[in-house]
C-alpha positions as CSV (number, residue, x, y, z in Angstrom):
1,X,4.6,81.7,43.6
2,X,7.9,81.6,44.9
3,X,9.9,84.9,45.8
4,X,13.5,85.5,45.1
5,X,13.2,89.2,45.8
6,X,16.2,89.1,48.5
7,X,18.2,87.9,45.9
8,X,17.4,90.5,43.3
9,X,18.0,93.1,45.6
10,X,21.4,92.3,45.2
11,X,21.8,92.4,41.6
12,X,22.5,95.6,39.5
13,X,22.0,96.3,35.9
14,X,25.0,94.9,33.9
15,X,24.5,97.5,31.2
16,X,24.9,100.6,33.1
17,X,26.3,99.2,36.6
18,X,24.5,102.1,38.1
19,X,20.7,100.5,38.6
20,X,19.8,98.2,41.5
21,X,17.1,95.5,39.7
22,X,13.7,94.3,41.2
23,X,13.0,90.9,41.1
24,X,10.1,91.5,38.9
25,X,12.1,94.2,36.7
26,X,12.1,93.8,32.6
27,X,13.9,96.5,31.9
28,X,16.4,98.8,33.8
29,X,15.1,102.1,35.1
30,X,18.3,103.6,34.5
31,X,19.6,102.8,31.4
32,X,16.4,100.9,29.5
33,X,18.1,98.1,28.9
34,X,16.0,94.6,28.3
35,X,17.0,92.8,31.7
36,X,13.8,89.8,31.5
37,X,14.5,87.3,29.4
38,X,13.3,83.5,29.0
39,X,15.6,81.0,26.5
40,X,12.9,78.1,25.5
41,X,13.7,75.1,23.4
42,X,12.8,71.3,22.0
43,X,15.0,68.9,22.7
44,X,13.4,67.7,19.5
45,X,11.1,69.3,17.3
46,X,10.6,66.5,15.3
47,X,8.6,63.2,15.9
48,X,8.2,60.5,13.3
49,X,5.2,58.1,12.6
50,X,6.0,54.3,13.9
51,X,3.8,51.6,12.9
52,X,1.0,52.6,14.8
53,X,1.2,56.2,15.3
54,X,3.7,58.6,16.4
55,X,4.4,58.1,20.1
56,X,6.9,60.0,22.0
57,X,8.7,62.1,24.5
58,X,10.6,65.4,24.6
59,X,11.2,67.9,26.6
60,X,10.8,71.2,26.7
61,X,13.4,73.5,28.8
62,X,12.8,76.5,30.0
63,X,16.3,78.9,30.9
64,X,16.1,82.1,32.1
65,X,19.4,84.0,31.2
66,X,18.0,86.8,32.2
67,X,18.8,89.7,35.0
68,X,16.0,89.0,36.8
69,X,13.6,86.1,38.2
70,X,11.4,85.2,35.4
71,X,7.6,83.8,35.6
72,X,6.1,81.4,33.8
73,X,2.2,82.5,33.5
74,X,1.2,80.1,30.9
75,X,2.5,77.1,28.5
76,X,-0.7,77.2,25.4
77,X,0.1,73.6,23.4
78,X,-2.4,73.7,20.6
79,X,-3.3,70.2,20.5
80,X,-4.1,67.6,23.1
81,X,-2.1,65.1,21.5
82,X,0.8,66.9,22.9
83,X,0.5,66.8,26.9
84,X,2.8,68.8,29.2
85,X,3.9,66.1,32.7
86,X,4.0,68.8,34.9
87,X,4.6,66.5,37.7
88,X,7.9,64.7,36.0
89,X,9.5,68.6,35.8
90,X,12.8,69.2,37.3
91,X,14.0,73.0,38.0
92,X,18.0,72.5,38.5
93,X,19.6,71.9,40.4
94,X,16.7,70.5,42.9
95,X,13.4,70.9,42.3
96,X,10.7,68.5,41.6
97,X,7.4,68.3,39.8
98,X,6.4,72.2,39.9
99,X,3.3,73.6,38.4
100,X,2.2,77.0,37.1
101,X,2.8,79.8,37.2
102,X,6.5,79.3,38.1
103,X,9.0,82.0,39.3
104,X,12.2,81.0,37.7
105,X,15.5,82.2,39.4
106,X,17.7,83.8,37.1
107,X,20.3,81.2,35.7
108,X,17.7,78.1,36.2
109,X,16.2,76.1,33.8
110,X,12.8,74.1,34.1
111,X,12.8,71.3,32.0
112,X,9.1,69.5,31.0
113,X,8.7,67.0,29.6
114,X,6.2,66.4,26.8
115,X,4.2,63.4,25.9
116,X,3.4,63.0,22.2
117,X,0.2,60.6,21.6
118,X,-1.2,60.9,17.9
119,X,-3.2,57.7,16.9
120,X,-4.3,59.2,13.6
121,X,-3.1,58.0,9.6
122,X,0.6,58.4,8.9
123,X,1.0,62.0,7.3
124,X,2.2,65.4,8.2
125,X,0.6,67.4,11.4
126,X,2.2,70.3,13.7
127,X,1.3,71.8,16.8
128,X,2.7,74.8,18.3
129,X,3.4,75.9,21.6
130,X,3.7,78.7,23.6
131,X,5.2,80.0,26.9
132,X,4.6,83.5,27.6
133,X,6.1,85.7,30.5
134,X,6.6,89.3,31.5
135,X,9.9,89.5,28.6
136,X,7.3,88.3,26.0
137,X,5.6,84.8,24.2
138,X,8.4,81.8,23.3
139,X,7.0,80.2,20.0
140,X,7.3,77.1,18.8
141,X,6.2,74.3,16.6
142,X,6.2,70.0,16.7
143,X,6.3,68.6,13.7
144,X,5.4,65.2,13.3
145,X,6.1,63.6,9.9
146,X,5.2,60.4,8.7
147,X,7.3,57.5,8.5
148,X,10.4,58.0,6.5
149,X,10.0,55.9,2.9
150,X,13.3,54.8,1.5
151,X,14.8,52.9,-1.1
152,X,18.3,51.7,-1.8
153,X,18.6,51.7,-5.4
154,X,21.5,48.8,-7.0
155,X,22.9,49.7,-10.4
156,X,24.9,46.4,-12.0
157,X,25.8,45.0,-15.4
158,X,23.6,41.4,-15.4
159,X,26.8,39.8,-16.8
160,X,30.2,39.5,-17.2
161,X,30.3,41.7,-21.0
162,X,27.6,44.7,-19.3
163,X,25.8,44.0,-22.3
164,X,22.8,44.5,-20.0
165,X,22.6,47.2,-17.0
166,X,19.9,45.5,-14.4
167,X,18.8,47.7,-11.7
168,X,17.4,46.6,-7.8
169,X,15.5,48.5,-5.7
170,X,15.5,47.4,-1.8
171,X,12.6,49.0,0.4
172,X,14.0,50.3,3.6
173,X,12.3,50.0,6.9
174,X,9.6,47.5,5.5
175,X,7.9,45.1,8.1
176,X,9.0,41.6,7.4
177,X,11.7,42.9,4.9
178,X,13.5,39.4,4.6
179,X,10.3,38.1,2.7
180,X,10.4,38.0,-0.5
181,X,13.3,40.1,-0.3
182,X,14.7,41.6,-3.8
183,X,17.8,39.7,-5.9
184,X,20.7,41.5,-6.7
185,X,21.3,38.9,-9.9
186,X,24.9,38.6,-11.2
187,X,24.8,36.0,-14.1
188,X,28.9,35.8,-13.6
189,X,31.3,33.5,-15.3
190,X,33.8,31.1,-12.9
191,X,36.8,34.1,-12.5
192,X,35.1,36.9,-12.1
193,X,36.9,39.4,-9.4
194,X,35.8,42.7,-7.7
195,X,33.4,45.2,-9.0
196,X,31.6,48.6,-8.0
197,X,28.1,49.1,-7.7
198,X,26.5,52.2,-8.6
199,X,23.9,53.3,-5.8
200,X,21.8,55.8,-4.2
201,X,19.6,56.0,-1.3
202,X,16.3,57.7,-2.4
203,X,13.2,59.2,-0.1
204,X,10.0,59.3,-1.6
205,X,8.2,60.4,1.6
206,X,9.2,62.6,5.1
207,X,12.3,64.5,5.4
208,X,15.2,63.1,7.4
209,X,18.8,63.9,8.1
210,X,20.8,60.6,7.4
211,X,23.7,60.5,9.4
212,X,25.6,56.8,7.8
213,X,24.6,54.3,5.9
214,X,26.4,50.9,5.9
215,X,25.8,47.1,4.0
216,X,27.1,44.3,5.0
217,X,26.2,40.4,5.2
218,X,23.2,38.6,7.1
219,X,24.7,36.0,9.5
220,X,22.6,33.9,11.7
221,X,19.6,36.8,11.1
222,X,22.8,39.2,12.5
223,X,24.4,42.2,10.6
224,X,27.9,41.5,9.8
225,X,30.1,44.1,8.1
226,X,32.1,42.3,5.3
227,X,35.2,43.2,3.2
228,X,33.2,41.5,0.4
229,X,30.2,43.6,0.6
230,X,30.8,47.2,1.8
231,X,30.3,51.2,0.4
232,X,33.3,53.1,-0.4
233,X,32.1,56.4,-2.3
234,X,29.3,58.1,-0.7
235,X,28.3,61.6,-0.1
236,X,28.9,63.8,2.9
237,X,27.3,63.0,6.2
238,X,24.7,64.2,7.7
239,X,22.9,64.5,5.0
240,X,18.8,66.0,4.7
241,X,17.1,63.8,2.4
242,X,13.5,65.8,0.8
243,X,11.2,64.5,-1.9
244,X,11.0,68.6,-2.4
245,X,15.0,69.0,-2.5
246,X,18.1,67.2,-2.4
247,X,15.8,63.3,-3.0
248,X,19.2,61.5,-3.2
249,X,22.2,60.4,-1.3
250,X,24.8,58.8,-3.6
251,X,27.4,56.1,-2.6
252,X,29.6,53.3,-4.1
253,X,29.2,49.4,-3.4
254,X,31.9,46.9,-3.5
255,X,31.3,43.6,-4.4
256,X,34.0,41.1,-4.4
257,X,32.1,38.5,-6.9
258,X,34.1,35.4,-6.4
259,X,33.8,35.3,-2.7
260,X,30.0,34.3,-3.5
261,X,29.9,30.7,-4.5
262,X,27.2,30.1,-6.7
263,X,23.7,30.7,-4.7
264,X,21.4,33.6,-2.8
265,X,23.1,35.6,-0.3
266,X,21.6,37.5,1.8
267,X,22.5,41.2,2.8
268,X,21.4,43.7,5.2
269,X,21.2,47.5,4.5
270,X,21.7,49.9,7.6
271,X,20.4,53.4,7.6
272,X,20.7,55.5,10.8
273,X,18.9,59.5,10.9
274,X,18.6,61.8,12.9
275,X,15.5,62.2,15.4
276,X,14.7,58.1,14.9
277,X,15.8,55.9,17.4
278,X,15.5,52.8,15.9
279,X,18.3,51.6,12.6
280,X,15.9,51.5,9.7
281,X,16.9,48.3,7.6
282,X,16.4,46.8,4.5
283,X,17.1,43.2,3.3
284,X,18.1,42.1,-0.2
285,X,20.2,39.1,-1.9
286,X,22.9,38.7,-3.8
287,X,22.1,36.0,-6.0
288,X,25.8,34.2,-7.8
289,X,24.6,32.4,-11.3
290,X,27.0,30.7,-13.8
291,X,25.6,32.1,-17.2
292,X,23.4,29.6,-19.2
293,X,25.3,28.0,-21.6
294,X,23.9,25.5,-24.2
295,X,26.0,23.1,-25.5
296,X,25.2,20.5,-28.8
297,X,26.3,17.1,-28.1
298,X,28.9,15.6,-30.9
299,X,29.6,18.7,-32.4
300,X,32.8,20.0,-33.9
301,X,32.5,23.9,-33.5
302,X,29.0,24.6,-34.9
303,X,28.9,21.5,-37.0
304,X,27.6,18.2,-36.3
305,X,28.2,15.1,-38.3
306,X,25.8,11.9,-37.6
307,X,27.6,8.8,-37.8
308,X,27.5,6.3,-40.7
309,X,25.5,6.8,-44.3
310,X,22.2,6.7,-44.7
311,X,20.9,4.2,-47.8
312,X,18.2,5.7,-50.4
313,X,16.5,3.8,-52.2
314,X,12.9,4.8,-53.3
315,X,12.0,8.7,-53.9
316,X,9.9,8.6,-50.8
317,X,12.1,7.8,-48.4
318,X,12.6,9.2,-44.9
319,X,15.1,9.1,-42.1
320,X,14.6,10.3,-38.9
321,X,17.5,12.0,-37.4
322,X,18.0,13.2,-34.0
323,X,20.7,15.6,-32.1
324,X,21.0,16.4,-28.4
325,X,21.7,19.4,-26.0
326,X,22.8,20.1,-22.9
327,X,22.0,23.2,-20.3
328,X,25.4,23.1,-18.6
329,X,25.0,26.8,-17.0
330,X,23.5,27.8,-13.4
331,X,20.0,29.1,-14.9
332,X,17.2,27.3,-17.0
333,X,17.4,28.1,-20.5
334,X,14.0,28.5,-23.0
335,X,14.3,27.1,-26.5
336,X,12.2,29.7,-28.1
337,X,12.4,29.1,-31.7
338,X,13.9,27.1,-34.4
339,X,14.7,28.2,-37.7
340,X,15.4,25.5,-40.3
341,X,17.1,26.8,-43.6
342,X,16.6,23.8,-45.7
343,X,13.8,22.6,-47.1
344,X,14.5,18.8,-46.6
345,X,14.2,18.8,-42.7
346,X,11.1,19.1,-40.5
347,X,10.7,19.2,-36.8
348,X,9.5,16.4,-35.0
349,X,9.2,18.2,-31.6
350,X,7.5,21.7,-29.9
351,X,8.4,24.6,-29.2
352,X,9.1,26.7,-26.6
353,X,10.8,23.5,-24.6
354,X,12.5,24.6,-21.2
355,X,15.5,23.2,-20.4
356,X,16.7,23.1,-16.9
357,X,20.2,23.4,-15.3
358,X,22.3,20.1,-16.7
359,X,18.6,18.8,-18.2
360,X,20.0,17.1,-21.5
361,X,17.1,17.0,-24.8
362,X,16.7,15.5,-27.9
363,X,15.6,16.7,-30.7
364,X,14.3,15.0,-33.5
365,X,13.9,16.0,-36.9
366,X,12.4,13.7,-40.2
367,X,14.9,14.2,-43.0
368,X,13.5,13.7,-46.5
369,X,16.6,11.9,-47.9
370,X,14.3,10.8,-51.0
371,X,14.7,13.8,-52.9
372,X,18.0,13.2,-53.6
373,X,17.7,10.1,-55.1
374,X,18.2,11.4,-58.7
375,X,21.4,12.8,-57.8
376,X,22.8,9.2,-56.3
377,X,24.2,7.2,-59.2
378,X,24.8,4.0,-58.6
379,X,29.2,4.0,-59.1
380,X,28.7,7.5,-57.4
381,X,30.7,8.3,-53.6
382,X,28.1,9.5,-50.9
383,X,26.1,12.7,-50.9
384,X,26.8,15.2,-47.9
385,X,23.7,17.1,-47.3
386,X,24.0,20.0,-45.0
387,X,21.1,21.0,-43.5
388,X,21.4,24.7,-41.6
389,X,19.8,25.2,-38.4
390,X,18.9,28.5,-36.3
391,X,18.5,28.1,-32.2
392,X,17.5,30.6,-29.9
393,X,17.0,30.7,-26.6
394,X,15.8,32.7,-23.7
395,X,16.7,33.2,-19.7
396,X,13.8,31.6,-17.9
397,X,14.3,33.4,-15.1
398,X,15.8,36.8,-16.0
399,X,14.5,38.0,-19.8
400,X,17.0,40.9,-19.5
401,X,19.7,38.5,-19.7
402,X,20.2,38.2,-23.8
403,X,21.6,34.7,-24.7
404,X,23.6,34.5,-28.3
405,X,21.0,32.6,-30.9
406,X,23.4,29.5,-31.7
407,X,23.9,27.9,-35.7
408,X,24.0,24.9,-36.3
409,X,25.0,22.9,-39.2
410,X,23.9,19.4,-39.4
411,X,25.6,17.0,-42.1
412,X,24.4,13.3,-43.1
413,X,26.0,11.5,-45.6
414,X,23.5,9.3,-48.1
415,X,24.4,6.6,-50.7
416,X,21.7,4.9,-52.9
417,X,20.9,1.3,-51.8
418,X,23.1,-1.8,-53.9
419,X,21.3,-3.7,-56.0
420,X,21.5,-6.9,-55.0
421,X,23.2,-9.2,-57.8
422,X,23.2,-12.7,-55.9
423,X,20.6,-15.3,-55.6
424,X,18.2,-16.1,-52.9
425,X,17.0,-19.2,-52.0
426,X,13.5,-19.4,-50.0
427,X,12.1,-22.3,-48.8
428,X,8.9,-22.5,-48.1
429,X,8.4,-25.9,-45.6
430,X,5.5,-28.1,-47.1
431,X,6.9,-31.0,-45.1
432,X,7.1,-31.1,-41.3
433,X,10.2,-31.9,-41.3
434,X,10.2,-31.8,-37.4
């Protein structure tokens, strides 16, 4: 034990100036003032779980700001997961690797540091510790937590009319994040501009102070901060996010929608706490699609007209008739059902047909052109017939997204067949006349 008594005898009480203090003294003999006293803190009090157990370092200092020199009898840690490296100890301003018990001068600090080695499951543990001197027992307590879960929640409208809200959720801190990382989908047309994003960063496990978050682009497997891609909006920072009290943290993204060409972009969500060294990140894309858009080959609004007329001539006569349409949008289109509103035409295909992106189809349907025959006189002009048709269709890729069912009206014009008032000649060869 080291003995700074010469030094005490110097010092007197600073409550009543009168008493001449001991080195050893806790209280004054004169006045009864407390003169003993031992300031002992973390430098963190908090360890996190990694990927394989929480593993870390602190340190515990040790200040006497008391009257007196102060000893150290005992430091009780009440796990062994938690190791005091007595040997790495420094008392300032030059001592090295000192052991107990310790006399500490008055206005010194001991600083030790403390090893933190728990290979056990991911949840919530604590283990106190304890220095105890003549001016009384220090508590306190590590808490290790388990590894933080977060998610970044995305709030959008699918399209360009909102007539669907889609929502993303982006894990953050997940190994191998960037596979099979969740879209951000914006079915957009050609001049769409700027919009805001409602989000919020939610913890479903751990407590952690969050001191910014930040989202920007991934370049070259690099964060980039972007003026096309950042938060404006957010709450007040630092922030402690609890499952068992405030769960959110609420904030704004920007998206400037027509610096995307069509395609997946990816993006990079930053989160920095508190107590964790390491940014936790999350990946997520920002997939640009032109809306699907069906379009019916030869058609005048919603009407198409086939070519020519059609002759009739016997009561049981059929005509096969086809149409053709295009998927001219960014995302493959499922005809899902065809309604035909007049008895005369049948299908001559199956349904549900996928279309792709630009895929053209025809469809083919067997008109019964027969029936009419009784309403074809012979000096009469041609019929119309006007045959209505129901289409609808379905987002192959995103059911939220509701495409318009499309009408159809398909007119063909029929005339009976000419008798034939002339004379035909046939010849039948019974000579070779070759």
């Amino acid at each position: 034990m080291n003995d700074f008594s010469l030094n005490s005898l110097m010092r007197v009480c600073k409550s009543c100036g009168v008493w001449k203090l001991s080195s050893d003294d806790v209280y004054c003999s004169y006045c009864g003032e407390k003169v003993a006293s031992l300031n002992a803190l973390l430098s963190d009090n908090i360890v996190y779980f990694g990927h394989f157990g929480a593993q870390d370092e602190i340190v515990l200092t040790l200040e006497n700001d008391g009257q007196t020199d102060i000893t150290v009898d005992a430091i009780s840690i009440e796990h062994e997961w938690v190791e005091a490296l007595y040997d790495k100890s420094i008392v300032y301003p030059s001592l090295q690797g000192v052991s107990l018990p310790y006399q500490i001068p008055s206005g010194n600090k001991w600083e030790i540091p403390l090893k933190i080695n728990l290979i056990k499951p991911s949840s919530y543990y604590n283990c106190s510790v304890q220095v105890q001197t003549v001016a009384g027992i220090n508590r306190m307590k590590i808490d290790v937590l388990p590894k933080p879960v977060l998610y970044t929640n995305l709030s959008y409208p699918l399209d360009d009319e909102a007539s669907k809200i889609a929502e993303t959720s982006v894990e953050i801190g997940k190994l191998d994040s960037s596979t099979n990382a969740p879209v951000c989908q914006l079915i957009r047309s050609s001049d769409s501009g700027k919009e805001s994003l409602t989000c919020y960063l939610e913890i479903y496990e751990s407590v952690v102070t969050v001191e910014s978050v930040e989202i920007g682009l991934k370049i070259n497997d690099e964060f980039k901060l972007s003026p096309n891609v950042s938060i404006s909006e957010i709450s007040p920072m630092p922030l402690v996010l609890d499952p068992a009290g405030i769960r959110r943290l609420n904030f704004t993204l920007d998206v400037n929608v027509s610096a995307f060409p069509v395609g997946e972009h990816p993006c990079i969500v930053h989160v920095r706490c508190s107590r964790i060294r390491e940014t936790i990140i999350g990946e997520f894309f920002i997939n640009r699609s032109s809306r699907p858009e069906i379009e019916f080959l030869r058609s005048i609004g919603n009407t198409i007209t086939l070519p020519g007329e059609i002759l009739v001539r016997h009561k049981d006569d059929n005509k096969d008739v086809t149409i053709e349409l295009v998927n001219t949008g960014g995302l493959d289109v499922e005809m899902s059902n065809v309604i035909i509103e007049s008895d005369w035409l049948e299908p001559l295909f199956e349904i549900p047909e996928t279309l792709k992106s630009g895929q053209t189809e025809k469809l083919s349907f067997r008109a019964n052109i027969g029936k009419f025959l009784s309403q074809l006189p012979e000096s009469s002009e041609p019929l119309r017939l006007k045959g209505n048709l129901l289409f609808s269709f379905k987002c192959v890729e995103f059911s939220a997204y509701k495409i318009p069912d499309r009408r159809i009206e398909l007119v063909l014009m029929i005339a009976l067949m000419p008798i034939y008032d002339g004379i035909v000649a046939i010849d039948f060869g019974t000579a070779n006349s070759c």
